[in-house]
N, CA, C and O atoms as a DFTB+ gen file, in Angstrom:
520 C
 N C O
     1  1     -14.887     -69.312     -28.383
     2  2     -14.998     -68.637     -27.112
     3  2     -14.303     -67.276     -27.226
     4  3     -13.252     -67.138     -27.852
     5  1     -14.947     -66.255     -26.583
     6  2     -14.516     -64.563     -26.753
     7  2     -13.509     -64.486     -25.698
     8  3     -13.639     -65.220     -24.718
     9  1     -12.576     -63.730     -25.777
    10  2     -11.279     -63.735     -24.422
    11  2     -12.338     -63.596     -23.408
    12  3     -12.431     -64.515     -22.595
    13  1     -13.229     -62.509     -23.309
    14  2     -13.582     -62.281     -22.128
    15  2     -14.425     -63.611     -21.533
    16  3     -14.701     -63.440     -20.345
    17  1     -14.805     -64.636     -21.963
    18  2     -15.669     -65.588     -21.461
    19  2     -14.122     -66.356     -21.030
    20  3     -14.021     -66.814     -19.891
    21  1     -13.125     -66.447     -21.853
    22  2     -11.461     -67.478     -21.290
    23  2     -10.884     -66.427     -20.347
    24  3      -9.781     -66.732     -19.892
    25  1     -11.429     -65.157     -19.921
    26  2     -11.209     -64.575     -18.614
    27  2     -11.925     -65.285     -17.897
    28  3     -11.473     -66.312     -17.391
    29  1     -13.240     -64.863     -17.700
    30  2     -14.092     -65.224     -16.700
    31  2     -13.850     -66.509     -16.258
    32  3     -13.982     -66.603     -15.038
    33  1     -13.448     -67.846     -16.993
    34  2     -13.026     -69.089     -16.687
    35  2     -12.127     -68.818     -15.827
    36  3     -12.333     -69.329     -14.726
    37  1     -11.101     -68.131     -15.935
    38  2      -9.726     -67.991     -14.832
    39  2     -10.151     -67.192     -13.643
    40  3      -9.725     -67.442     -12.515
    41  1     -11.138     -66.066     -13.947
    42  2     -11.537     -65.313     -12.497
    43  2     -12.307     -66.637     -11.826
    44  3     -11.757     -66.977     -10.779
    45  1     -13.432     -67.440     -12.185
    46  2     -13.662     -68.128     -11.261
    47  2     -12.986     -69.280     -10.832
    48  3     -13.642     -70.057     -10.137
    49  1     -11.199     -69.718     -11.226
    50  2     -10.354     -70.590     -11.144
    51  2      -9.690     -69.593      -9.556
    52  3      -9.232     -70.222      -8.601
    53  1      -9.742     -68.451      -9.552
    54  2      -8.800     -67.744      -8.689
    55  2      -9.732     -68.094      -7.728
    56  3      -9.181     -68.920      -7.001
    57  1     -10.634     -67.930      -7.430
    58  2     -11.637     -69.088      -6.265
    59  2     -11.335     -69.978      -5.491
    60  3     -11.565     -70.065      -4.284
    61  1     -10.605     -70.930      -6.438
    62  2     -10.108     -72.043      -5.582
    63  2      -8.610     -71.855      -5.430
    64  3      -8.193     -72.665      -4.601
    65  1      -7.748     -71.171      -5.869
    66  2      -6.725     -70.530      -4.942
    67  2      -6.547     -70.633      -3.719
    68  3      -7.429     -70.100      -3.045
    69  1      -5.266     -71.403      -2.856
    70  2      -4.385     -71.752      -2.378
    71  2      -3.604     -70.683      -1.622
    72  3      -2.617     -71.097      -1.013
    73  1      -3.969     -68.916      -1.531
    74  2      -2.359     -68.330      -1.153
    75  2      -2.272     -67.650       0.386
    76  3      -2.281     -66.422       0.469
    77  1      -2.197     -68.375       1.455
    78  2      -2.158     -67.779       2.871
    79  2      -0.790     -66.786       3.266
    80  3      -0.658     -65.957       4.167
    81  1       0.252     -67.285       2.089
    82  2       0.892     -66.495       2.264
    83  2       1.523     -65.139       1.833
    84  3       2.141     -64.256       2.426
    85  1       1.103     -65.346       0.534
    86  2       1.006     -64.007      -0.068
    87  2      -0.125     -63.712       0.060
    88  3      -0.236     -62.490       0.159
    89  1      -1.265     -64.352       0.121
    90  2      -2.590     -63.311      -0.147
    91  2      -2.804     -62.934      -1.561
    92  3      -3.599     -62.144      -2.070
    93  1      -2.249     -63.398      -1.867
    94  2      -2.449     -62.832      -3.816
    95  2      -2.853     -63.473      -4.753
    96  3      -1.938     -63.591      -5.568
    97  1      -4.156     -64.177      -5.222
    98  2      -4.915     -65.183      -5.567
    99  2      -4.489     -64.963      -7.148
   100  3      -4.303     -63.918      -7.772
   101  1      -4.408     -66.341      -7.555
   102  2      -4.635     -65.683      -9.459
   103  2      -4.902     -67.210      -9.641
   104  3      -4.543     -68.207      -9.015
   105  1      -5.685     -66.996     -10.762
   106  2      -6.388     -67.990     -11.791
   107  2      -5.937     -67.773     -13.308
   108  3      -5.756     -66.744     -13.959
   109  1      -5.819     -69.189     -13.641
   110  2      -5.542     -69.444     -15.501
   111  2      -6.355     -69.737     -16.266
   112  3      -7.208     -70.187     -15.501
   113  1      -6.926     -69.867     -17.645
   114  2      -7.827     -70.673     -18.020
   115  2      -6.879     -70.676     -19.192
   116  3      -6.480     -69.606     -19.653
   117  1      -6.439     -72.038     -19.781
   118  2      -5.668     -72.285     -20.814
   119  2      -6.963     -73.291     -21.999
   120  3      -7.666     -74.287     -21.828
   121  1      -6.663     -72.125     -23.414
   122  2      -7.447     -72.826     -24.067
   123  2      -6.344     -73.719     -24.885
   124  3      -5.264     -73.293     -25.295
   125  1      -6.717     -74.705     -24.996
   126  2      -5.858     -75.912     -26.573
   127  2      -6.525     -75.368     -27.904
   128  3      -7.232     -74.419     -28.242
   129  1      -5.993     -76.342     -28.409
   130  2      -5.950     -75.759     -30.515
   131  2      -7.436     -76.700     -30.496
   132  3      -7.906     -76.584     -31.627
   133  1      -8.176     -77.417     -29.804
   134  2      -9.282     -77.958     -29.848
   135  2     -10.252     -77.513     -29.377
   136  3     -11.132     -78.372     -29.321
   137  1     -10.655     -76.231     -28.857
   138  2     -10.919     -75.535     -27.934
   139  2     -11.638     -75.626     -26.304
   140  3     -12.463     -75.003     -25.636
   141  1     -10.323     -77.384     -26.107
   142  2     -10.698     -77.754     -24.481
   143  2     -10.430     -76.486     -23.745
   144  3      -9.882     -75.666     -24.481
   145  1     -10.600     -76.138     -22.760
   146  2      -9.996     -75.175     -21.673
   147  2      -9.467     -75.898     -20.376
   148  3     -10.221     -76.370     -19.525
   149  1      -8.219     -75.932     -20.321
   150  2      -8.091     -76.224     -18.180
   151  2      -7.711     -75.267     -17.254
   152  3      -6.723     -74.572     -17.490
   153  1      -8.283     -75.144     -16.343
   154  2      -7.930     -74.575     -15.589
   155  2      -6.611     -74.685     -14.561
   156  3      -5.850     -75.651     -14.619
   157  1      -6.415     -73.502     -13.542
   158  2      -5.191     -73.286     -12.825
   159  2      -5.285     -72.195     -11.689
   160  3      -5.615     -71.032     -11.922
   161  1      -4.923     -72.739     -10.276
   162  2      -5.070     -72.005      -9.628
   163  2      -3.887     -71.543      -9.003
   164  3      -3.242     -72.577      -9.180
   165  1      -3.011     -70.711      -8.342
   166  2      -1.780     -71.320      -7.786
   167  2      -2.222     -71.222      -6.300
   168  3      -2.907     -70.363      -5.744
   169  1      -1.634     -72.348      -5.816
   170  2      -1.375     -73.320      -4.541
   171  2      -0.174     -72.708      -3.953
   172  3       0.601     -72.467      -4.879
   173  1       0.112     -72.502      -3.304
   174  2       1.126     -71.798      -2.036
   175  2       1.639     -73.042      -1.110
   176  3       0.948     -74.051      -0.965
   177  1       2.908     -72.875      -0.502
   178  2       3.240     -73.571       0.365
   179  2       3.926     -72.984       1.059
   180  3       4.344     -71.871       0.742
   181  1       4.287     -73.683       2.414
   182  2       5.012     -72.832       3.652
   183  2       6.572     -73.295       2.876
   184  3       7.515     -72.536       3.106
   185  1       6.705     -73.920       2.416
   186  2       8.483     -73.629       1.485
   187  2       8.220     -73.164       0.202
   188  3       8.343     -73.879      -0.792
   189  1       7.919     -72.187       0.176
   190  2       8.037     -71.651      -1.037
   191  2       8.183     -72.322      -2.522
   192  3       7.333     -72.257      -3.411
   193  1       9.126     -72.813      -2.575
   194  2      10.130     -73.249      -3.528
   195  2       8.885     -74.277      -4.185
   196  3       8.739     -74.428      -5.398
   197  1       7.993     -74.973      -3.097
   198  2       7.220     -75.922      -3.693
   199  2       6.089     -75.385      -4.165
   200  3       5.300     -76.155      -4.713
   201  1       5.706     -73.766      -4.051
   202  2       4.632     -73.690      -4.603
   203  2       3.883     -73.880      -6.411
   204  3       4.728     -74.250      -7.226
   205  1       3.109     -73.758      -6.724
   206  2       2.625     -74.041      -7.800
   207  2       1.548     -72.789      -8.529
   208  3       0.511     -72.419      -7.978
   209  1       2.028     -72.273      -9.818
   210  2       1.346     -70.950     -10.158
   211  2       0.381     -71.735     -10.929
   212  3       0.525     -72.908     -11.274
   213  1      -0.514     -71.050     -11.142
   214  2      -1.602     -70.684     -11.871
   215  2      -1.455     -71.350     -12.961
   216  3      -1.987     -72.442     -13.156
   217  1      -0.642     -70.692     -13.858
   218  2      -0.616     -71.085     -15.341
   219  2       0.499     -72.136     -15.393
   220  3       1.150     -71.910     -16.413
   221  1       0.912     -73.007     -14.843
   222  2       1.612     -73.820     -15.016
   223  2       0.607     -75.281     -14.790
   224  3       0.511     -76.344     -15.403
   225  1      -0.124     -74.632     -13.446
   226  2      -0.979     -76.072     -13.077
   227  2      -1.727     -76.618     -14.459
   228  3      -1.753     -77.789     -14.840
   229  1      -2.501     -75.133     -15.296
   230  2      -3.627     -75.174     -15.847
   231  2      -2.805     -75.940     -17.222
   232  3      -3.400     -76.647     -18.036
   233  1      -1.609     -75.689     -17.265
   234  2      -0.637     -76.411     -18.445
   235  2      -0.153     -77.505     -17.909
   236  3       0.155     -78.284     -18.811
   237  1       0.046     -77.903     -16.937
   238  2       0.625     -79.147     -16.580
   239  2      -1.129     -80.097     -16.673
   240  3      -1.016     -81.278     -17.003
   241  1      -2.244     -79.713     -16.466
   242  2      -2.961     -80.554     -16.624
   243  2      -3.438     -81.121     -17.996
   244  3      -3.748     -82.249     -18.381
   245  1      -3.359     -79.604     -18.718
   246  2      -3.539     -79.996     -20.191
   247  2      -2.330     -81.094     -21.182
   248  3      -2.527     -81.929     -22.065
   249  1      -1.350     -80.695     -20.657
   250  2      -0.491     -82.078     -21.129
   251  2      -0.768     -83.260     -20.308
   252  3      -0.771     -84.167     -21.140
   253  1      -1.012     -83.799     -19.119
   254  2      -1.180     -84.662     -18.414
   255  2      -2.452     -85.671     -19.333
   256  3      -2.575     -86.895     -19.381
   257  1      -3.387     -84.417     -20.083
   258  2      -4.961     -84.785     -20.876
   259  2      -3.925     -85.257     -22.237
   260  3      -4.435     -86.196     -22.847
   261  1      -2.871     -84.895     -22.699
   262  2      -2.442     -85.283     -23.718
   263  2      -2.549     -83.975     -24.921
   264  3      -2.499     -83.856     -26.145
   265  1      -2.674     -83.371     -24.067
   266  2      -2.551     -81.869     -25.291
   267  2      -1.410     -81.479     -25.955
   268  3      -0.597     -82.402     -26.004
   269  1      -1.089     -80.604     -26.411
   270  2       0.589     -80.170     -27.130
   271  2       0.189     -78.772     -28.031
   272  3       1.123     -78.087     -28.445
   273  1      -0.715     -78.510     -28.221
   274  2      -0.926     -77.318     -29.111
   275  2      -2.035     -76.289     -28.102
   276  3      -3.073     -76.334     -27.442
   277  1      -1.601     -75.929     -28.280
   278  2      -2.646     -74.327     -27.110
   279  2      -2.814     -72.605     -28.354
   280  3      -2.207     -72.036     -29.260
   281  1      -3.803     -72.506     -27.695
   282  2      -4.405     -71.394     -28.485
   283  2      -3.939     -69.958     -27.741
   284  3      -3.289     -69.050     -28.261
   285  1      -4.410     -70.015     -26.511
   286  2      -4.420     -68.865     -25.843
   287  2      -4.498     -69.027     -24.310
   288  3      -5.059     -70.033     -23.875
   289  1      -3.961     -68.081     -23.419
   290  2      -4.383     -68.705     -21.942
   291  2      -4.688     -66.990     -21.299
   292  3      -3.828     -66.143     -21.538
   293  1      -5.745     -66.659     -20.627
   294  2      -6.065     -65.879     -19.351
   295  2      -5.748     -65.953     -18.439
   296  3      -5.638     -67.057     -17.904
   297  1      -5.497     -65.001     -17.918
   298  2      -4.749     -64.934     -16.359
   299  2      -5.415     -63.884     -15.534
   300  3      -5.365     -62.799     -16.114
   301  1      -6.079     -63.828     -14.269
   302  2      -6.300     -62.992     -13.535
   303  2      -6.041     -63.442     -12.083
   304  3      -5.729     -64.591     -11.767
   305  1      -6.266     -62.023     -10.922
   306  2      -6.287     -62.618      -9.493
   307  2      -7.387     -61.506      -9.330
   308  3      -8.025     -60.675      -9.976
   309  1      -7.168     -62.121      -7.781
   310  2      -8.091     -61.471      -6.948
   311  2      -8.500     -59.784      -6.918
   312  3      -9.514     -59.156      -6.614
   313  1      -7.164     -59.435      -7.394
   314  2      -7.119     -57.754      -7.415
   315  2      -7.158     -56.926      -8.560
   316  3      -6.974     -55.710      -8.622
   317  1      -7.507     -57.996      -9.755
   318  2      -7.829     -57.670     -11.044
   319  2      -7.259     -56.571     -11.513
   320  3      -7.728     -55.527     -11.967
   321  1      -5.492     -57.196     -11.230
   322  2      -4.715     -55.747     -11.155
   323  2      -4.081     -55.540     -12.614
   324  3      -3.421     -54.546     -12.916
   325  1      -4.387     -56.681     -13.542
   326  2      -3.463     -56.645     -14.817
   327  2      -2.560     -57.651     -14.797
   328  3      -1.779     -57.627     -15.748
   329  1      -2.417     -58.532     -14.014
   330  2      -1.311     -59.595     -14.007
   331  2      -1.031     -60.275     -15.282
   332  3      -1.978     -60.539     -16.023
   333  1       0.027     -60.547     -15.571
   334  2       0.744     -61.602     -16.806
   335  2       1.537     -62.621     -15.947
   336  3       2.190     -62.583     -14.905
   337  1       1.189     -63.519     -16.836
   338  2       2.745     -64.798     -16.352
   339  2       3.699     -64.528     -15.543
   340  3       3.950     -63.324     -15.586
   341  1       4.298     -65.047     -14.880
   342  2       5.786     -64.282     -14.296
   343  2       6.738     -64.725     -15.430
   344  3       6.312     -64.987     -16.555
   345  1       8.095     -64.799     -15.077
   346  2       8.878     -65.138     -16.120
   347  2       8.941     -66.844     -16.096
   348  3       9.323     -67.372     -17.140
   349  1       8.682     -67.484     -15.265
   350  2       9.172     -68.655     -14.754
   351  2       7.481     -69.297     -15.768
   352  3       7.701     -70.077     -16.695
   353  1       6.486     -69.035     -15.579
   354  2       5.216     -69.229     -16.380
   355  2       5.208     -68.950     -17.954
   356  3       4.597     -69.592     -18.809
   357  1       6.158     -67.668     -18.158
   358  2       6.228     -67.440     -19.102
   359  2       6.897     -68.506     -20.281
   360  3       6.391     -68.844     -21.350
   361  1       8.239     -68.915     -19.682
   362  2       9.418     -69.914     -20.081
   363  2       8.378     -71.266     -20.288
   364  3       8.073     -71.679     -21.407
   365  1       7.952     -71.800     -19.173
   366  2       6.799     -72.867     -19.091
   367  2       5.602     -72.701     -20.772
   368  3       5.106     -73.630     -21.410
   369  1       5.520     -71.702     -20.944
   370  2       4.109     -71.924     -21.461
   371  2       5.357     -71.914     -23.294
   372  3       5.303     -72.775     -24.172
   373  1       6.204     -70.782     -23.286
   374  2       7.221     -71.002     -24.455
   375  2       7.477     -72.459     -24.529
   376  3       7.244     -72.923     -25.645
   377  1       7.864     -73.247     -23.706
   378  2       7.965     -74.811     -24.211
   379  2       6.881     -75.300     -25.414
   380  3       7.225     -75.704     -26.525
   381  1       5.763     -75.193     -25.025
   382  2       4.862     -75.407     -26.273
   383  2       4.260     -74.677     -27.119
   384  3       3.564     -75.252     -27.956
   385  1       4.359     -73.190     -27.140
   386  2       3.564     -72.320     -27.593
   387  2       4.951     -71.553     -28.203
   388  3       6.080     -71.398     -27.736
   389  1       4.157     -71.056     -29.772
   390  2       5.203     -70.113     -30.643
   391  2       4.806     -68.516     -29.982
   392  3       3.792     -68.246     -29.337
   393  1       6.095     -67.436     -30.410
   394  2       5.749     -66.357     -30.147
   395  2       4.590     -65.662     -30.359
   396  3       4.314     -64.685     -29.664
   397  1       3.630     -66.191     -31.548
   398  2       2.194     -65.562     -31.048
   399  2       1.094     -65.783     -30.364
   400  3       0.053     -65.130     -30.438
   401  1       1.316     -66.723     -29.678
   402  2       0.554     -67.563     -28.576
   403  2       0.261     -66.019     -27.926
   404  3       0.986     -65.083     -27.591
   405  1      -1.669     -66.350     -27.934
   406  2      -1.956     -64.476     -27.103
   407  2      -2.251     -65.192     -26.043
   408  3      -2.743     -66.320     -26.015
   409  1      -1.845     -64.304     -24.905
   410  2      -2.019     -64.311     -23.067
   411  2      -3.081     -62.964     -23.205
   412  3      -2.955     -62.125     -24.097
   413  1      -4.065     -62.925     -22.233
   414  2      -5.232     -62.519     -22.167
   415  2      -5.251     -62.276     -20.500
   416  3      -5.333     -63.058     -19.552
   417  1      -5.107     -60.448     -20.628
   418  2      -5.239     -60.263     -19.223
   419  2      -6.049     -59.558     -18.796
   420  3      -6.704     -59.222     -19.783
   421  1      -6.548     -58.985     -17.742
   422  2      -7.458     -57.847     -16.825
   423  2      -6.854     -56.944     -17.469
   424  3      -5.632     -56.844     -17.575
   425  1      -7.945     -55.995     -18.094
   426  2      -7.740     -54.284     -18.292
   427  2      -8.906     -53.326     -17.965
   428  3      -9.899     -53.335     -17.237
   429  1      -8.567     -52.850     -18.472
   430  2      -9.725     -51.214     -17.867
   431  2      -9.900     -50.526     -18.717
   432  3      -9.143     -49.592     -18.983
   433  1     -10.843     -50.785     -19.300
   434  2     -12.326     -51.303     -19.057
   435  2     -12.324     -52.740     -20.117
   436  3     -13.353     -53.413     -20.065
   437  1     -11.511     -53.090     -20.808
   438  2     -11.406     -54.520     -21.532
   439  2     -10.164     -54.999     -21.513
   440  3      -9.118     -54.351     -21.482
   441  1     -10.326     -56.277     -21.536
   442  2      -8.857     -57.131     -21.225
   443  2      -8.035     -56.322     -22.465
   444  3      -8.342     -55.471     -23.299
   445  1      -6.717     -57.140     -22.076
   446  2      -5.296     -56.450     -22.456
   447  2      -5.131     -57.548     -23.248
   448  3      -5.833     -58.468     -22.828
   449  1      -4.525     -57.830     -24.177
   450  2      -4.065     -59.148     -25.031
   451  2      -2.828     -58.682     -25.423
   452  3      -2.742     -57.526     -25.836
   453  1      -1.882     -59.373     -25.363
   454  2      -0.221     -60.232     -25.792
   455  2       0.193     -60.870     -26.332
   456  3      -0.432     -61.878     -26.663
   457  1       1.199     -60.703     -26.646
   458  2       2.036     -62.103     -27.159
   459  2       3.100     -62.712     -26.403
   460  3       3.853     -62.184     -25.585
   461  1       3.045     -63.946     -26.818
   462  2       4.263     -64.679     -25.445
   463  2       5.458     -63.822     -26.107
   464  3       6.217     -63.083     -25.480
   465  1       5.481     -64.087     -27.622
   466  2       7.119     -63.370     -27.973
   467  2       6.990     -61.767     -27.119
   468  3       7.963     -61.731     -26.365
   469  1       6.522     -61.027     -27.033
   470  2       6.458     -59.388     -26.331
   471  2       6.848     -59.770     -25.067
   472  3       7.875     -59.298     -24.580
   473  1       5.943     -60.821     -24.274
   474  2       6.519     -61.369     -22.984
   475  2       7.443     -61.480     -22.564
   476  3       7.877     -60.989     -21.522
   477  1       8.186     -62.504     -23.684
   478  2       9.654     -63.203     -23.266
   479  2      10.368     -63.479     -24.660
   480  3      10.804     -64.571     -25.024
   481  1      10.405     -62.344     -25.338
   482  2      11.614     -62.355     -26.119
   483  2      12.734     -63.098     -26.333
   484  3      13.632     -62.667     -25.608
   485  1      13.104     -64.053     -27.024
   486  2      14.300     -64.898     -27.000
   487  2      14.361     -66.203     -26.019
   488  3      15.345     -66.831     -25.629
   489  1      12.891     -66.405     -25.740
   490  2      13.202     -67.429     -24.970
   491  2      13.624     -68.851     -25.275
   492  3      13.407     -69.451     -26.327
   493  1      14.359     -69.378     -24.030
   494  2      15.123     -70.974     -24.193
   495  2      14.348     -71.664     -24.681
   496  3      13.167     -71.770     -24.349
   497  1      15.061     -72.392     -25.784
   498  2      14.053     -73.529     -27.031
   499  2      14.885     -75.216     -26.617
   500  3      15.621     -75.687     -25.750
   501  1      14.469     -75.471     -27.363
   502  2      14.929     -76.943     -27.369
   503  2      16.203     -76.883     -28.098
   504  3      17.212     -77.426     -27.648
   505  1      16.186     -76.016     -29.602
   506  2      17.470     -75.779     -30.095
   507  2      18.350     -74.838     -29.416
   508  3      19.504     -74.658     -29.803
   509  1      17.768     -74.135     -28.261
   510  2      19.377     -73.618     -27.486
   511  2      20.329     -74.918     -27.026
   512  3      21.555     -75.014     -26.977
   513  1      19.286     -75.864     -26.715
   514  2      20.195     -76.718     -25.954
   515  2      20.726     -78.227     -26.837
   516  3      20.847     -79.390     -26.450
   517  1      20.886     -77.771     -27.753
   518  2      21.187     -78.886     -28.880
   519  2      22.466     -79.028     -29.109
   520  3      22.857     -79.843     -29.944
């Protein structure tokens, strides 16, 4: 699959988006090392604290399927403004993915591609906490 087709999976994931309160829709499409894809929308709630992003859902489902190895994940919203992970998505997706794990975003006039290490540099491992 070409990034831009593991975009288009996440633009039509931002569809079913959840956000009355921000208004700020975004969709994931997380591919595995098998090349399943799941999707992710984030879900909003009136306490905040409980809401649910995008790329966490689309990773919390792929482990739920029994996954552990991921290839790459897309991210867009509604405003196809360039969005990446936040940091809190970012940390999430570092749990299973090495620093070259590419994130795949909205650009102009072709997506933008990353690396989680460029993302989040130094992030918390299992051996920080050993």
């Amino acid at each position: 699959m070409e990034d831009t087709e593991l975009l288009e999976r996440a633009r039509a994931a931002v569809e079913r988006s959840y956000a009355p309160y921000s208004e700020y829709r975004v969709g994931a499409a997380l591919e595995t090392a098998d090349g399943t894809v799941f999707t992710g929308c984030n879900v909003e709630n009136a306490n905040y604290s409980n809401s649910v992003h995008a790329e966490e859902l689309a990773l919390s489902k792929a482990v739920a399927a029994g996954h552990r190895s991921f290839d790459r994940i897309a991210v867009s919203s509604d405003r196809r403004d360039g969005v990446t992970p936040c940091g809190t998505c970012r940390q999430s997706l570092a749990e299973f993915c090495g620093a070259e794990f590419r994130v795949v975003c909205e650009g102009d006039p072709e997506p933008s591609v990353r690396s989680l290490g460029t993302l989040l540099p130094d992030a918390i491992s299992m051996e920080h906490l050993r």
